[in-house]
MIFITOR-23661 format. One record per residue: residue number from 1; residue in three letters; y, x, z of N, C-alpha, C in turn. Coordinates in nm, 4 decimals, m for minus. Layout:
% MIFITOR-23661
  pos  code       n_Y       n_X       n_Z      ca_Y      ca_X      ca_Z       c_Y       c_X       c_Z
  NUM   ALA         Y         X         Z         Y         X         Z         Y         X         Z
...
% end
This chain:
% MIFITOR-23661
  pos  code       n_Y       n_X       n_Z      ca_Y      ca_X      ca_Z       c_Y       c_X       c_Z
    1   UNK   m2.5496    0.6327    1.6757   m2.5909    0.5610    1.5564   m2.5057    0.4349    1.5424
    2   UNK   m2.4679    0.4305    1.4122   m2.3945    0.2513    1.3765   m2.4378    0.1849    1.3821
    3   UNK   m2.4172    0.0906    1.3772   m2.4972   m0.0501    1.4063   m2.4864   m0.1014    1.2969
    4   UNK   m2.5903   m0.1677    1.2267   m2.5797   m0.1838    1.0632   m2.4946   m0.2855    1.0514
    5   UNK   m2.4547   m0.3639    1.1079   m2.3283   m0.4526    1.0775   m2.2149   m0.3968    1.0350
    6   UNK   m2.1491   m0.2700    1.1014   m2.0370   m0.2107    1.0986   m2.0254   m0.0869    0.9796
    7   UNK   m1.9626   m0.1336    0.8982   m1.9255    0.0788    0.8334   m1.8009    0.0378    0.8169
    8   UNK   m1.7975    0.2121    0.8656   m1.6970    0.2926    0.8873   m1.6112    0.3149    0.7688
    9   UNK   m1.5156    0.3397    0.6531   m1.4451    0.3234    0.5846   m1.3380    0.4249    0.6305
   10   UNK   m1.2944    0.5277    0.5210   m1.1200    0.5298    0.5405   m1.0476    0.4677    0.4275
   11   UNK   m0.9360    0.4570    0.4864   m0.8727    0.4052    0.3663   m0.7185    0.4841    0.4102
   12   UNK   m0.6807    0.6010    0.3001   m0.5477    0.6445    0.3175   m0.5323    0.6930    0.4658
   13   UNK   m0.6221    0.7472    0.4793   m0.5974    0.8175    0.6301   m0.5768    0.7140    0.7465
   14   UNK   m0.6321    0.6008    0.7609   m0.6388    0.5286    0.7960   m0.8486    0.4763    0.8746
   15   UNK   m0.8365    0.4794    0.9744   m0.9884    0.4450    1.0595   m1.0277    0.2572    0.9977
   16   UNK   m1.0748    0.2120    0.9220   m1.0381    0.0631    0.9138   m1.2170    0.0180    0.9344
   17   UNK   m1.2388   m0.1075    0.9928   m1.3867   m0.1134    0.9967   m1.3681   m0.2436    0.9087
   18   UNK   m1.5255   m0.2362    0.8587   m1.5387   m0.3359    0.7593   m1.7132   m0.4082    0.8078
   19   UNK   m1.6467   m0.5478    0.8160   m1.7814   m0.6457    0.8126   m1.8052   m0.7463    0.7841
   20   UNK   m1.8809   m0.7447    0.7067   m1.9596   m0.8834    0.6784   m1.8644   m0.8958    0.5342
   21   UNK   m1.7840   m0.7903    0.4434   m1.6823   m0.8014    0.3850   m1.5204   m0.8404    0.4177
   22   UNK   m1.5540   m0.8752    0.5547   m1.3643   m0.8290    0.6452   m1.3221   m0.7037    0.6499
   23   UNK   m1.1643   m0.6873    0.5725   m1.1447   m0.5389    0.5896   m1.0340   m0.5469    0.6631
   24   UNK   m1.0292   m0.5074    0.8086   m0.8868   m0.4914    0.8894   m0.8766   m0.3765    0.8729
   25   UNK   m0.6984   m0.3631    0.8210   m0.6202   m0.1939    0.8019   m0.5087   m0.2539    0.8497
   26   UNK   m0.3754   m0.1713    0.9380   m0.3263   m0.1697    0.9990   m0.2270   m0.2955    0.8944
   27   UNK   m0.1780   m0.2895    0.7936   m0.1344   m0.3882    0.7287   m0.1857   m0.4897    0.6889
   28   UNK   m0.2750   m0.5691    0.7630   m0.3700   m0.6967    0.8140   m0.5166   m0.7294    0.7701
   29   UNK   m0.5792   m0.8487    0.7764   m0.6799   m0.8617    0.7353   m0.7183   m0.9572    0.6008
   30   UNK   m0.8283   m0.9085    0.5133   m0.8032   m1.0058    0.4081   m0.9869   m1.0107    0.3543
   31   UNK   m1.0780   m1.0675    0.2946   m1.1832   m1.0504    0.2784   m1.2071   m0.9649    0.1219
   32   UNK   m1.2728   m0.8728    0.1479   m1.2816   m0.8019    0.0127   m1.4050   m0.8287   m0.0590
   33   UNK   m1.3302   m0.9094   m0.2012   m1.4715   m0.9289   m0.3067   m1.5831   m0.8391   m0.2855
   34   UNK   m1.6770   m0.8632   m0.3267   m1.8592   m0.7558   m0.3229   m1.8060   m0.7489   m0.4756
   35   UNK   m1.7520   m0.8290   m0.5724   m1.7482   m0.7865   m0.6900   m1.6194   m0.7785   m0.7582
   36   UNK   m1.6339   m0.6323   m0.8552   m1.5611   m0.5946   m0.9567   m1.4635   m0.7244   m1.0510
   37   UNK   m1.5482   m0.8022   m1.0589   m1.4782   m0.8882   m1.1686   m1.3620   m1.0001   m1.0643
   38   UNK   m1.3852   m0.9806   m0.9343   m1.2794   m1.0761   m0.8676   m1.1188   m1.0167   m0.8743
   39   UNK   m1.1626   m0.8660   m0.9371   m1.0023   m0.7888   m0.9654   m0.9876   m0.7974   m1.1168
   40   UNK   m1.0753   m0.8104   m1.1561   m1.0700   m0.8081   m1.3366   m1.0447   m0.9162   m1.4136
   41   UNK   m0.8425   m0.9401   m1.3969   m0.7716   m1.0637   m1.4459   m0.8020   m1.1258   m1.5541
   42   UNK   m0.8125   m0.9278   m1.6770   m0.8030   m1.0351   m1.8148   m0.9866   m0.9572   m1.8482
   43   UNK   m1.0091   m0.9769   m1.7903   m1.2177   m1.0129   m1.7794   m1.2355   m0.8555   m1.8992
   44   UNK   m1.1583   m0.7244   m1.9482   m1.2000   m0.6492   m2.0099   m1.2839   m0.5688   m1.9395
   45   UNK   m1.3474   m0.5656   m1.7906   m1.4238   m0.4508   m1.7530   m1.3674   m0.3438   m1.6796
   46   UNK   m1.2502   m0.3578   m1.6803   m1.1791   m0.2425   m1.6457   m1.0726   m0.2972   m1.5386
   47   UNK   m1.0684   m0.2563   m1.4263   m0.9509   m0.2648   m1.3552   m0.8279   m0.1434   m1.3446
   48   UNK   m0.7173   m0.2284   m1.3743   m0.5924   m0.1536   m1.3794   m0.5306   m0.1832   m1.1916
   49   UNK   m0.4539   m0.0362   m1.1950   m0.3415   m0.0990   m1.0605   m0.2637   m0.2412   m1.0562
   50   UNK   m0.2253   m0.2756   m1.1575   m0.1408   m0.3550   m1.2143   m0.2535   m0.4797   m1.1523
   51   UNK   m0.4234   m0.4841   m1.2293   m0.4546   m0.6327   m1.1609   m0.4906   m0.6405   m1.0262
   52   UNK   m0.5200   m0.4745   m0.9593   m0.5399   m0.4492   m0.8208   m0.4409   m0.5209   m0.7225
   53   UNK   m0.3182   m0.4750   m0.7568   m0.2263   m0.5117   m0.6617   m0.1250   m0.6715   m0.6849
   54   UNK   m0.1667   m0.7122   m0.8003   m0.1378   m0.8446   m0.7967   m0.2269   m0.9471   m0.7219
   55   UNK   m0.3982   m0.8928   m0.7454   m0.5088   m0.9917   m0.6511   m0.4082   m1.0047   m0.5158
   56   UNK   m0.3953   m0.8582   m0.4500   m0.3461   m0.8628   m0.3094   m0.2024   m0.9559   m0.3307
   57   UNK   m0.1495   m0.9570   m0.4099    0.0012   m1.0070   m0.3993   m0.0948   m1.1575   m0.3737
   58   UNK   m0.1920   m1.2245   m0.4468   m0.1697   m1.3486   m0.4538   m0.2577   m1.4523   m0.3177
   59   UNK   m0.2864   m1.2946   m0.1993   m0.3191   m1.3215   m0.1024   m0.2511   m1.3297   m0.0065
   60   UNK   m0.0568   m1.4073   m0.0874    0.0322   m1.4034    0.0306    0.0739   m1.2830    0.1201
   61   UNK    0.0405   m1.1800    0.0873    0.0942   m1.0484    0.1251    0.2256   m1.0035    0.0704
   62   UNK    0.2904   m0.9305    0.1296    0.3995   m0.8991    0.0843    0.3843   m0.7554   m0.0329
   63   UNK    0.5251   m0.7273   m0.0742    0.4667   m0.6060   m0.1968    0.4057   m0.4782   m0.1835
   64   UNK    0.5103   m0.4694   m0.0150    0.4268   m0.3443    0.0591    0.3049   m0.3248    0.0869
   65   UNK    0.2718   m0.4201    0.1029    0.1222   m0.4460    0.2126    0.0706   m0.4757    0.0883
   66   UNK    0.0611   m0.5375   m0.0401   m0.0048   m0.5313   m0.1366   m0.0415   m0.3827   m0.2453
   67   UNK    0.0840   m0.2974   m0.2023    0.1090   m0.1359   m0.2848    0.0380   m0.0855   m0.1604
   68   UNK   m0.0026   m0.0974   m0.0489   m0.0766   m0.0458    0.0354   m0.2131   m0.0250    0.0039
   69   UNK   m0.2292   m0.1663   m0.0259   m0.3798   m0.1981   m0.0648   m0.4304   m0.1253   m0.1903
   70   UNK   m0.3627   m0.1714   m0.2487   m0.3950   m0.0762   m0.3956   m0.4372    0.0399   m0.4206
   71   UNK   m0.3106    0.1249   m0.3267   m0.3892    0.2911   m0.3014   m0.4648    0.3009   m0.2553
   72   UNK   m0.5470    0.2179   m0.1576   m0.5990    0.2382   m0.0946   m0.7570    0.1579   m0.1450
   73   UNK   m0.7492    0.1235   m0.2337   m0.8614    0.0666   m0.3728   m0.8797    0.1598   m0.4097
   74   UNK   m0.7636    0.2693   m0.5089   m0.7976    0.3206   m0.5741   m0.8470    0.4665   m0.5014
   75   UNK   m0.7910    0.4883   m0.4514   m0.8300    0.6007   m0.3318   m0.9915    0.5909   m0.3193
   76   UNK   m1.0172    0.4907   m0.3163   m1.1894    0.4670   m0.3209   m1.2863    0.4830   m0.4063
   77   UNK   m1.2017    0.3983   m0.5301   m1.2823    0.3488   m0.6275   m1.2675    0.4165   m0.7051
   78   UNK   m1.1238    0.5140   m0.7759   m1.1170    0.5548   m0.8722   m1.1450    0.7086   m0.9156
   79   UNK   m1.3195    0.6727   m0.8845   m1.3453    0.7967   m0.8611   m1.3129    0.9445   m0.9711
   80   UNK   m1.2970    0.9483   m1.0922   m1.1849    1.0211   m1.2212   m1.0989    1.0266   m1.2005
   81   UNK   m0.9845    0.9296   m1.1483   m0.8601    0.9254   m1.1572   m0.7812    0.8836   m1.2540
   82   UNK   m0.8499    0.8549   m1.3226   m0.7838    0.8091   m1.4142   m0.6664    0.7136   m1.4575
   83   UNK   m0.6910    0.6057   m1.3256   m0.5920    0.4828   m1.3023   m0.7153    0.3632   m1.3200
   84   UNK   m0.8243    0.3838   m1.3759   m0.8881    0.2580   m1.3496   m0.9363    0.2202   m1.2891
   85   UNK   m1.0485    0.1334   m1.2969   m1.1666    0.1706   m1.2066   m1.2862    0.0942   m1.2743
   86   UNK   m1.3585    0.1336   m1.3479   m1.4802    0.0784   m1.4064   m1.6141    0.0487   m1.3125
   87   UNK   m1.6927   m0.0449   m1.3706   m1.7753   m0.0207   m1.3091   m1.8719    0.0110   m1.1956
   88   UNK   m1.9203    0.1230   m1.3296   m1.9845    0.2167   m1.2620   m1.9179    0.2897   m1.1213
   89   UNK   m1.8207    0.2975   m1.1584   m1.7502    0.3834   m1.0145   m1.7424    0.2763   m0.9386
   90   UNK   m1.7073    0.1600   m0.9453   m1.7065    0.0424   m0.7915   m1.8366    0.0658   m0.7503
   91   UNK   m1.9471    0.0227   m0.8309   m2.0601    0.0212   m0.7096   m2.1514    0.1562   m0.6931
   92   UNK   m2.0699    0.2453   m0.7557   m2.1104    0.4273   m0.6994   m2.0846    0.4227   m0.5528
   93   UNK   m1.9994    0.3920   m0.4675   m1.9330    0.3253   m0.3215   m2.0729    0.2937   m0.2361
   94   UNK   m2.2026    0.3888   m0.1773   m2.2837    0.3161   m0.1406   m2.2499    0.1993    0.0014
   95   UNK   m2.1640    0.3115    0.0993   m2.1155    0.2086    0.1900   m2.0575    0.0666    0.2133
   96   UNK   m1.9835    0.0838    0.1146   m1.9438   m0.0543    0.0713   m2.0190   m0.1517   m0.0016
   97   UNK   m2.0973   m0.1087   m0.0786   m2.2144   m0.2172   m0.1213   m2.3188   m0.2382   m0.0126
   98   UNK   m2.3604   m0.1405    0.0131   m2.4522   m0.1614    0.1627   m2.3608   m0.2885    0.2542
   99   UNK   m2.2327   m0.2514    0.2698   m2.1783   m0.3889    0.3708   m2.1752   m0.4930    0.3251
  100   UNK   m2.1325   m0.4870    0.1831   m2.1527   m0.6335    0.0537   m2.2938   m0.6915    0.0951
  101   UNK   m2.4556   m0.5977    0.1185   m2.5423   m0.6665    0.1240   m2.5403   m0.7057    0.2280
  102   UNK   m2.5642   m0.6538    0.3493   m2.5829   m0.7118    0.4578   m2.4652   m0.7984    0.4677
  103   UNK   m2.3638   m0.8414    0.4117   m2.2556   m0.9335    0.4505   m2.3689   m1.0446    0.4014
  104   UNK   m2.4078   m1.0603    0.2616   m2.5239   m1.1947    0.1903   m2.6145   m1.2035    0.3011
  105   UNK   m2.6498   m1.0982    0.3343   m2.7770   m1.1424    0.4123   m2.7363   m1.2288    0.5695
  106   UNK   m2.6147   m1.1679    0.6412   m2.5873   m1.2339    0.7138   m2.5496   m1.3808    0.7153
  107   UNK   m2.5079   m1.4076    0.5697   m2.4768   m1.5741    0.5182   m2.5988   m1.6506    0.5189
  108   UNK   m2.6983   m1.5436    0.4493   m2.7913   m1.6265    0.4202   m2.9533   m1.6504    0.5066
% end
């Protein structure tokens, strides 16, 4: 059994653990928003690759390690495929909101 602190995550074929909203993947560590709108530049609702992988660019990452991240967003999130990611499909993700809560609860 997990220990409710910890879930498990892949990302791109990749084992990465995530807590408290820390996500270490082999191309480093960075804290991942609980919310949609911390990727949603021009505030329409909708996230593009384009504002995905600039957030990561402006976390001092390089382009690789930022085009890393991205696929590896959308790989998650974009559950259609479409290229976006609305919504509804971010917090369809129960694992990851489950770690979003217990990350608050551990703050608070």
């Amino acid at each position: 059994m997990l220990s409710t602190r910890i879930v498990l995550l892949i990302f791109i074929g990749r084992l990465s653990t995530c807590t408290g909203g820390l996500l270490k993947i082999n191309a480093g560590t960075i804290v991942i928003p609980c919310s949609l709108s911390a990727y949603d530049a021009d505030k329409d609702g909708l996230v593009t690759e384009e504002e995905v992988e600039k957030f990561f660019l402006d976390k001092d990452n390089t382009e690789e390690v930022s085009k890393t991240w991205r696929e590896s967003f959308f790989e998650q999130f974009d559950l259609n495929h479409d290229h976006l990611v609305q919504v509804e499909e971010f917090y369809l993700d129960k694992a990851y909101q489950e770690d979003c809560i217990l990350s608050a609860l551990m703050k608070g």
